[in-house]
C-alpha positions as CSV (number, residue, x, y, z in Angstrom):
1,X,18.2,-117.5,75.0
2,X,18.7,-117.5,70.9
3,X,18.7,-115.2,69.1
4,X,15.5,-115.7,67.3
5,X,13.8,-115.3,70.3
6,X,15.6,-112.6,72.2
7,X,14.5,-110.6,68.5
8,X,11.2,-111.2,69.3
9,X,11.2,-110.6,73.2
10,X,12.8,-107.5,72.3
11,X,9.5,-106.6,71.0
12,X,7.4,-104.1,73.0
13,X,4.6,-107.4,72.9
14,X,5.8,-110.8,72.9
15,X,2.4,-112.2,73.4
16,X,1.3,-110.1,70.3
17,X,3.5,-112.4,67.7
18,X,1.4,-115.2,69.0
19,X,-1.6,-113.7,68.9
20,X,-1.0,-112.6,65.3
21,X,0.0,-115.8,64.3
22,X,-3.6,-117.6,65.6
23,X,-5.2,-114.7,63.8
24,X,-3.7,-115.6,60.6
25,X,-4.1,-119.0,60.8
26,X,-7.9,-118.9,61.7
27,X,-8.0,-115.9,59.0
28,X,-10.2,-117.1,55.5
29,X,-7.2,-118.2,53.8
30,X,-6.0,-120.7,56.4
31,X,-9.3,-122.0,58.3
32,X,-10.4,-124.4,55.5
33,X,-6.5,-125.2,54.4
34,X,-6.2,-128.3,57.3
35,X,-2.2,-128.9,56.4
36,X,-1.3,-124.9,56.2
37,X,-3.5,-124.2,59.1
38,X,-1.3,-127.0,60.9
39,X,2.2,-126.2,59.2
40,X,1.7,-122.5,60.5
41,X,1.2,-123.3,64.3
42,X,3.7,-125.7,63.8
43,X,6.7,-123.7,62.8
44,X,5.2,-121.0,64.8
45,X,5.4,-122.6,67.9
46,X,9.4,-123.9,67.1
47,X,9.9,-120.0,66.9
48,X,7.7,-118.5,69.0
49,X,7.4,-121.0,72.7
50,X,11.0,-123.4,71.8
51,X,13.1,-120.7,70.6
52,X,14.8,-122.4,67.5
53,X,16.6,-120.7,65.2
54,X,15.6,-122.9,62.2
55,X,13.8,-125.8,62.1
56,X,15.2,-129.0,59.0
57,X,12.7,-129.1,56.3
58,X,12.8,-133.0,57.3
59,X,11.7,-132.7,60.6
60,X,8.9,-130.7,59.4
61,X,7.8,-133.5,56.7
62,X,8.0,-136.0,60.1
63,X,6.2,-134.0,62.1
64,X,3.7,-132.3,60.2
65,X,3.0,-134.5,57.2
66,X,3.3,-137.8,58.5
67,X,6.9,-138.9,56.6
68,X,9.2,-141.1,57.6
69,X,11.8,-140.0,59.7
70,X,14.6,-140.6,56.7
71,X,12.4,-140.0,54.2
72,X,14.9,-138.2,51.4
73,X,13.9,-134.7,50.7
74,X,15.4,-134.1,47.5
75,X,12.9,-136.8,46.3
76,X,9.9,-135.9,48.4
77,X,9.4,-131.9,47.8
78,X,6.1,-132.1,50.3
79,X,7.4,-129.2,52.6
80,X,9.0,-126.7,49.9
81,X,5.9,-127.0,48.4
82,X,3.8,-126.2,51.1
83,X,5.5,-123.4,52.4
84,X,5.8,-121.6,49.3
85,X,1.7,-121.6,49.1
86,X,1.4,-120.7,52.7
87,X,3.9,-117.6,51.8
88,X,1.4,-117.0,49.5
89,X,-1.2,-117.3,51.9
90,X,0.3,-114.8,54.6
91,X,0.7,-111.9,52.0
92,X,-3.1,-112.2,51.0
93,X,-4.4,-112.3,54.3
94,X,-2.0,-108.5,55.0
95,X,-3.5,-107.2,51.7
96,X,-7.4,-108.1,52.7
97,X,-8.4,-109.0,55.9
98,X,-5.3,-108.0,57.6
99,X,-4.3,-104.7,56.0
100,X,-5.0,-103.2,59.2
101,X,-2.8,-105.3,61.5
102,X,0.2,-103.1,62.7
103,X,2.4,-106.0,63.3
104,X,3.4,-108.0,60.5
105,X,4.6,-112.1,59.8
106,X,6.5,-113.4,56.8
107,X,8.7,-116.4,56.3
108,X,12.2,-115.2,54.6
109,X,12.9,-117.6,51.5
110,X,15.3,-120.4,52.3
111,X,13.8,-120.9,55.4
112,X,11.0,-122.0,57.8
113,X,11.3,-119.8,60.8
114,X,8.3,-116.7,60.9
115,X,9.6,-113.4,61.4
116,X,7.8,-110.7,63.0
117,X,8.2,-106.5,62.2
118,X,5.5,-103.5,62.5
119,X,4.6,-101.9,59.3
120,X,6.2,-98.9,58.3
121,X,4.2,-95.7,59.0
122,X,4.4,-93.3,56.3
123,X,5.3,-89.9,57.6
124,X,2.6,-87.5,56.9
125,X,3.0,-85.3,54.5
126,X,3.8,-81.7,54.7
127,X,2.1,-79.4,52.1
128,X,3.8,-76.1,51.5
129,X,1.5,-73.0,51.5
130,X,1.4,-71.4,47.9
131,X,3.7,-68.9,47.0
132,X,2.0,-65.8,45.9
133,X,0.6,-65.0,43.0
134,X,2.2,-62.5,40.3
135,X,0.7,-59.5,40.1
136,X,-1.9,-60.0,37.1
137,X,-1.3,-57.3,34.0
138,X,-4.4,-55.3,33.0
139,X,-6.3,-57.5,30.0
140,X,-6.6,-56.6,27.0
141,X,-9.5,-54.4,25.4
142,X,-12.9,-57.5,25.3
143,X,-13.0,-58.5,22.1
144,X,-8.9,-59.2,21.7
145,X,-9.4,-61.1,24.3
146,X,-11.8,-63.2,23.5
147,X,-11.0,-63.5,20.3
148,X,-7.2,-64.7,22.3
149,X,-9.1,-67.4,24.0
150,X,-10.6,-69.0,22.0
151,X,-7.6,-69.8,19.4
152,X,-6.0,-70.4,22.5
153,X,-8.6,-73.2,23.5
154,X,-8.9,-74.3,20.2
155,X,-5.4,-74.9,20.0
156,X,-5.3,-77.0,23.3
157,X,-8.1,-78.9,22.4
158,X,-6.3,-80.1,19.2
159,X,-3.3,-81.0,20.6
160,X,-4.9,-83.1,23.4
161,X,-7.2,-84.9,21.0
162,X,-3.9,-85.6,18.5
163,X,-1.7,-86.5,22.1
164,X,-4.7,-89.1,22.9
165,X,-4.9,-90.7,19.0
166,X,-1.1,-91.3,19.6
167,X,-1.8,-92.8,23.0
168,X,-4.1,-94.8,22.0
169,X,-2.4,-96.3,18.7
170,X,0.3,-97.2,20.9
171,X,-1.4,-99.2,23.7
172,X,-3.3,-101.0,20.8
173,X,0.1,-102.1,19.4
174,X,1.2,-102.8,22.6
175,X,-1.9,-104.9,23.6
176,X,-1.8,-106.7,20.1
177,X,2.1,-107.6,20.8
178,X,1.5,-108.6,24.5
179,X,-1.7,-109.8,23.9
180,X,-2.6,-111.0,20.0
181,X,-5.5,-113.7,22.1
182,X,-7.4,-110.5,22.4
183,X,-7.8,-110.0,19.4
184,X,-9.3,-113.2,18.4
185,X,-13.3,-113.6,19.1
186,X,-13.7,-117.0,20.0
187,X,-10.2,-117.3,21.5
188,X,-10.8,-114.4,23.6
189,X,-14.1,-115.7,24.4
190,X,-13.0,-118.8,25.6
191,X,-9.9,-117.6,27.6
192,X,-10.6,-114.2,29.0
193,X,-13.8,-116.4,31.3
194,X,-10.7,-117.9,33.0
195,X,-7.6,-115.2,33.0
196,X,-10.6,-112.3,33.9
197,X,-11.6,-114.7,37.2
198,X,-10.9,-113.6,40.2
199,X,-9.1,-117.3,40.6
200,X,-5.4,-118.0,39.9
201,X,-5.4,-121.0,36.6
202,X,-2.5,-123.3,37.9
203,X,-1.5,-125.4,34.5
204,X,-0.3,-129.1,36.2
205,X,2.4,-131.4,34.1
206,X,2.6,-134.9,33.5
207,X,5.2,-136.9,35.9
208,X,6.2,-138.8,32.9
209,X,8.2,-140.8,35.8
210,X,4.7,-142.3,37.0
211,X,3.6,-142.7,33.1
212,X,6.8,-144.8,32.7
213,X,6.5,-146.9,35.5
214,X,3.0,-147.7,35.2
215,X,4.2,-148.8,31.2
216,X,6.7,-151.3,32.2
217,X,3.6,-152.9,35.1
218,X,1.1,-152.4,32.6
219,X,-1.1,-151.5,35.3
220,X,-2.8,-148.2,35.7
221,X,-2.4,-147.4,39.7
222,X,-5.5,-145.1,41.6
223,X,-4.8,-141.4,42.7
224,X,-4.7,-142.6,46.2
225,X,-1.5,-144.5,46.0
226,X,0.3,-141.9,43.5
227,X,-0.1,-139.4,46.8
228,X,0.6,-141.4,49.2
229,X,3.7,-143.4,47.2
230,X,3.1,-146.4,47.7
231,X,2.4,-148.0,44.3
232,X,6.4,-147.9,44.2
233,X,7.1,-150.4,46.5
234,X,4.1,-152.0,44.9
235,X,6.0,-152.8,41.7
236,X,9.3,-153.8,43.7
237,X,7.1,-156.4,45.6
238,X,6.6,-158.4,42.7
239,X,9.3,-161.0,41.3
240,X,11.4,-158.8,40.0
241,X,15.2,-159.4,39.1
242,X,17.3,-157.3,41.7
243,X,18.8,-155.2,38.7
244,X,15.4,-154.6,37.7
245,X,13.8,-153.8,41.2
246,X,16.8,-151.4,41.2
247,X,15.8,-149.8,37.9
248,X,12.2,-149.4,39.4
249,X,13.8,-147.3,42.4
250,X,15.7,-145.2,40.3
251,X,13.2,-143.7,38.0
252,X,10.7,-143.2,40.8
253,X,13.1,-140.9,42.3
254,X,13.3,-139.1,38.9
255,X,10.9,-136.1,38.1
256,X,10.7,-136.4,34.3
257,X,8.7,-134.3,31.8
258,X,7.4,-134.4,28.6
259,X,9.0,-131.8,26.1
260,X,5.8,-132.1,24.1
261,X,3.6,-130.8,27.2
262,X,6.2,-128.7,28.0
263,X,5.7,-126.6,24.4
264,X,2.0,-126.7,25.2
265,X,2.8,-125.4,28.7
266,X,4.4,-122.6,27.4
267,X,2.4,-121.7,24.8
268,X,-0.8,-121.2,27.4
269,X,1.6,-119.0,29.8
270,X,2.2,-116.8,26.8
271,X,-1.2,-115.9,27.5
272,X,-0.6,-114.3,30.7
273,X,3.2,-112.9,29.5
274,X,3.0,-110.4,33.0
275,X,2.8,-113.9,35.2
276,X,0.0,-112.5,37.3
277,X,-3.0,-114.9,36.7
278,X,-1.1,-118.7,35.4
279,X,1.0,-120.1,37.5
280,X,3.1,-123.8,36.8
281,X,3.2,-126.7,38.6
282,X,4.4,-130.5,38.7
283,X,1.9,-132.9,39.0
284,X,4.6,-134.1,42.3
285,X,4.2,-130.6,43.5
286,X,0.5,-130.1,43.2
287,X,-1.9,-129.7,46.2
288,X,-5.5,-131.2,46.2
289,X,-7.0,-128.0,47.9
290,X,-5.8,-125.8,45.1
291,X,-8.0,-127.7,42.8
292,X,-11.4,-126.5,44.9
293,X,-9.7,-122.5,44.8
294,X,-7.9,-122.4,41.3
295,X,-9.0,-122.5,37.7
296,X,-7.2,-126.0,36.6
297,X,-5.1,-127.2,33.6
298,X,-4.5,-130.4,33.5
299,X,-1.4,-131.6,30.3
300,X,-1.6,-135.0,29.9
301,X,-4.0,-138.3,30.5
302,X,-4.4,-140.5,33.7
303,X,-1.2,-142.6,32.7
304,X,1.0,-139.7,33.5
305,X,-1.4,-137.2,34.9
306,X,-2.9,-139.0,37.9
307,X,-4.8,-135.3,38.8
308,X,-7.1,-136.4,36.5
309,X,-8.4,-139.4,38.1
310,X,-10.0,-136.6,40.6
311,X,-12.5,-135.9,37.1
312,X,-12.7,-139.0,35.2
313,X,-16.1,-139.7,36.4
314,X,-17.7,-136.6,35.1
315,X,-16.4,-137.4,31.7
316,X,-17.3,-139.3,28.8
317,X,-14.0,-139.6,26.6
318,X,-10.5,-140.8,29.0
319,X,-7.4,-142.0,27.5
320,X,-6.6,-145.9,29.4
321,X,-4.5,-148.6,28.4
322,X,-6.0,-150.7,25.4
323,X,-5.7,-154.7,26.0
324,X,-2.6,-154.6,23.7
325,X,-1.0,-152.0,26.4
326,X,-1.7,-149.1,23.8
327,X,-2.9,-145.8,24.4
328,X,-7.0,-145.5,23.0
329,X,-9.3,-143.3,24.0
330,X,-12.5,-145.2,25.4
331,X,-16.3,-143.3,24.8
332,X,-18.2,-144.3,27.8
333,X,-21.2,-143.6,26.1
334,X,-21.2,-143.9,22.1
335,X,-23.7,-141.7,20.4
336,X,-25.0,-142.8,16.7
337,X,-22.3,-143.3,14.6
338,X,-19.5,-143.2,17.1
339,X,-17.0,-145.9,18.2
340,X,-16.9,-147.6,21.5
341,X,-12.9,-147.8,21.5
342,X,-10.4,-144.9,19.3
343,X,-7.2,-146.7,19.0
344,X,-4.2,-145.3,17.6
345,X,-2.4,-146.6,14.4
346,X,0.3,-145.4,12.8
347,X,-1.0,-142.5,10.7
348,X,-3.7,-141.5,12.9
349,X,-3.5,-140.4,16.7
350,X,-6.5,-138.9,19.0
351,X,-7.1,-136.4,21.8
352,X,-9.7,-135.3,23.8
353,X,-10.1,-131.7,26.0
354,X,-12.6,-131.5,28.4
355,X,-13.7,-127.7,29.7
356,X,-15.8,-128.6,33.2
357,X,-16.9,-126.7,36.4
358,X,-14.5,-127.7,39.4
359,X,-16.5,-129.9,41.5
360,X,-16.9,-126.4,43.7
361,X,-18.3,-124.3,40.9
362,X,-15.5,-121.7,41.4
363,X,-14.0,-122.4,39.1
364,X,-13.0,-124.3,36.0
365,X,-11.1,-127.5,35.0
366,X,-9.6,-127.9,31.4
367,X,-8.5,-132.1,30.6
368,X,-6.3,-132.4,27.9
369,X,-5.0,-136.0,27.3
370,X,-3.7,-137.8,24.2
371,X,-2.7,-140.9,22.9
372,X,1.3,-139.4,21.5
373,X,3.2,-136.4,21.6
374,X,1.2,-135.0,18.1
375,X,-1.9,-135.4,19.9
376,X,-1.3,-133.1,22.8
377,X,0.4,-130.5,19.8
378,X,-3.1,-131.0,18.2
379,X,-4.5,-130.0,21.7
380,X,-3.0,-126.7,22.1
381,X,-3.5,-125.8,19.0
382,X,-7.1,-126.6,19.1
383,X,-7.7,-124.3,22.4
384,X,-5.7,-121.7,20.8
385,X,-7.2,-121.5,17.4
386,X,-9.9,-119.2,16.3
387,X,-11.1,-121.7,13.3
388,X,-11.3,-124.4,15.7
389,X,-13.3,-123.1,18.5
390,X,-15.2,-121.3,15.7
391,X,-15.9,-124.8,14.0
392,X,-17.0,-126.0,17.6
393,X,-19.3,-123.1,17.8
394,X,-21.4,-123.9,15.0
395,X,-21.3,-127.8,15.8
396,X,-22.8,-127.0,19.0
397,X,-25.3,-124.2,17.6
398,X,-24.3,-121.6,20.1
399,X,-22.9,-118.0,20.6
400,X,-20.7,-119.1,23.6
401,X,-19.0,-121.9,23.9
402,X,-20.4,-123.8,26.8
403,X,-18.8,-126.5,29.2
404,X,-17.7,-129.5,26.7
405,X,-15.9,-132.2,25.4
406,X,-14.4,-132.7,22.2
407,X,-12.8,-135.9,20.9
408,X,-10.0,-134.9,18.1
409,X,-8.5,-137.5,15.7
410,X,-5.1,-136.6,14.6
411,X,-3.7,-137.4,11.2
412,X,0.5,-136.9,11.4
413,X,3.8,-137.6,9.1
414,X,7.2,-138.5,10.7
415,X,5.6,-137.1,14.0
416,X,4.4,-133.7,12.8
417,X,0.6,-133.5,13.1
418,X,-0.9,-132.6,9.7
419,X,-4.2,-132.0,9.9
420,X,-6.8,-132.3,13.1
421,X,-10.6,-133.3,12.9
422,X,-13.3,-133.2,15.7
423,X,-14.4,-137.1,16.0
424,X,-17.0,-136.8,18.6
425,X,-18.3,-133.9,20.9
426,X,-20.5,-133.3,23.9
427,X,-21.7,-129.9,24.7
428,X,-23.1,-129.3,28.7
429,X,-25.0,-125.9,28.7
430,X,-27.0,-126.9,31.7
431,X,-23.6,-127.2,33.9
432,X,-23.4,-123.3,33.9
């Protein structure tokens, strides 16, 4: 017997780890998660009923994901990625609907085996009886008394009002440092509807890799075949040179980023500078059912972002390939005065950031995709300014910025952006 499983025989009852185990994964977090629902009872049942002591991360992506069986895992993350959510998953379910369970399950980091243990039982705790009182000297006559008690009161009173001005001069500077947003109406506005949910925001990165590859075909590939890889061996089926089919295999197998996004990126985490409420991920790493739960960020346009393709049709501005195999931003629907086609020159680039509902309603989905690295600058700094979400304000004739889209042209010099104007806008206060 292993010694996985003699641990868990050992238990006063074995049948109870099971039974946990179904319990968690019909639990709220898991029912509607189809691949965690499945990953758990998988792994569970290599513990639990075969006795393994570990189980390969690439057996898993065989058995539970559908790989194939020498698919490389250094290239193909599917598993680590799942796991770690469905860590997550676990500990929520033992802080809500579990918080009673006396038995517990985790999965220990660096591996893919559930453990089992009961929950510690505080001891109770032991108050001692009072020790008693010291013999209380005669007061003095009334009115020294009184007259005692009241500077006395006085006295306490002042000192607890100055103790709570200091108090409260330092949190403010401490809330200002940590949190200068705050401060800011229309900033604050815009940002504390997201980082006050009751939703995580995941902010999802480019895979420059994709944007890359898609560059050399000059062909923009669908969502469905970014998942499922296969717009890889796509390219390689054409006549291509073998150096050059090589070429095509090697940067697939790379995880690029974009140090441009990656400022942006970091700049929206400094919202949350605790790291309770925005989490980062790779668009490789990214899981569609998070997109229903989470509040979304999505850095960079369908070339290199193909999470986007999941909103293009609720949107009226999109970044595509021009004819040329330039960048332009295409308006699906020009109003008076506006162009059909934004294409970039030399001096001038655009961007456009779109603030929907997630197609659940639980939360919301922020586009921001550009035609060049100043655009997406000229993206953060439009969601992070007070002027510029101001400015929208009074475009759109409203208090409170509703859901939108904006449409920014930005004018740069040797790659610094220099100024940023709104081109075109669409304002949806009917989607609350």
């Amino acid at each position: 017997m292993s010694g996985v499983t003699q641990q868990i025989r050992d238990l006063p009852d074995f049948e109870a780890c099971w039974a946990l185990l179904e319990r968690v994964a019909a639990s709220q977090q898991l029912r509607r998660a189809t691949r965690l629902h499945e990953l758990l009872l998988y792994i569970g049942k290599c513990a639990l009923k075969d006795g393994d002591e570990k189980v390969p991360e690439q057996k898993i992506g065989v058995e539970v994901f559908g790989r194939h069986e020498n698919y490389d895992t250094s290239v193909d993350n599917i598993v680590r990625t799942n796991v770690s959510e469905l860590r997550k998953r676990i500990d929520v379910y033992f802080e809500s609907e579990g918080a009673n369970e006396t038995l517990l399950m985790d999965i220990p980091r660096w591996s893919y085996i559930p453990v089992f243990r009961y929950r510690k039982v505080e001891p109770p705790i032991t108050v001692e009886p009072p020790a008693a009182a010291p013999a209380i000297p005669a007061p003095p006559p009334r009115s020294r008394w009184m007259m005692t008690a009241l500077i006395a009161a006085a006295s306490a009173a002042v000192l607890l009002a100055m103790v709570s001005i200091y108090f409260w001069v330092q949190y403010r500077r401490l809330d200002q440092s940590l949190y200068p947003w705050r401060h800011e109406p229309s900033v604050a506005a815009f940002w504390g509807d997201m980082l006050n949910s009751s939703q995580d925001t995941d902010v999802v990165l480019a895979d420059a890799s994709f944007g890359l590859l898609q560059d050399i075909d000059k062909k923009a590939f669908p969502f469905s075949d970014y998942q499922n890889h296969s717009y890889i061996g796509q390219i390689q089926s054409q006549n291509l040179s073998p150096d050059l089919r090589a070429v095509v295999g090697r940067i697939a197998t790379w995880n690029l980023g974009d140090q441009d996004d990656f400022k942006l990126a970091r700049r929206i985490l400094a919202l949350d500078p605790l790291g309770t409420k925005i989490h980062l991920y790779n668009a490789r790493g990214y899981l569609p059912d998070l997109t229903k739960r989470d509040n979304v960020i999505l850095i960079g346009g369908r070339i290199s972002n193909p999470w986007d393709d999941l909103f293009e049709s609720r949107v009226n501005f999109v970044a595509k390939f021009a004819t040329d195999g330039s960048i332009a931003v295409i308006n699906n629907a020009p109003a008076a005065g506006e162009q059909k086609v934004y294409a970039q020159t030399d001096s001038a680039q655009y961007c456009v950031v779109s603030y929907l509902p997630n197609p659940d309603r639980h939360g919301v989905v922020v586009l921001i995709e550009g035609t060049g690295a100043e655009a997406t600058e000229a993206a953060g700094d439009f969601l992070l300014s007070e002027y510029q979400l101001s400015a929208l304000k009074k475009l759109l004739r409203v208090n409170k910025l509703p859901y939108f889209e904006v449409l920014l042209k930005v004018s740069s010099v040797a790659g610094t952006p220099l100024t940023a104007s709104i081109e075109a806008y669409r304002g949806y206060p009917n989607l609350h």
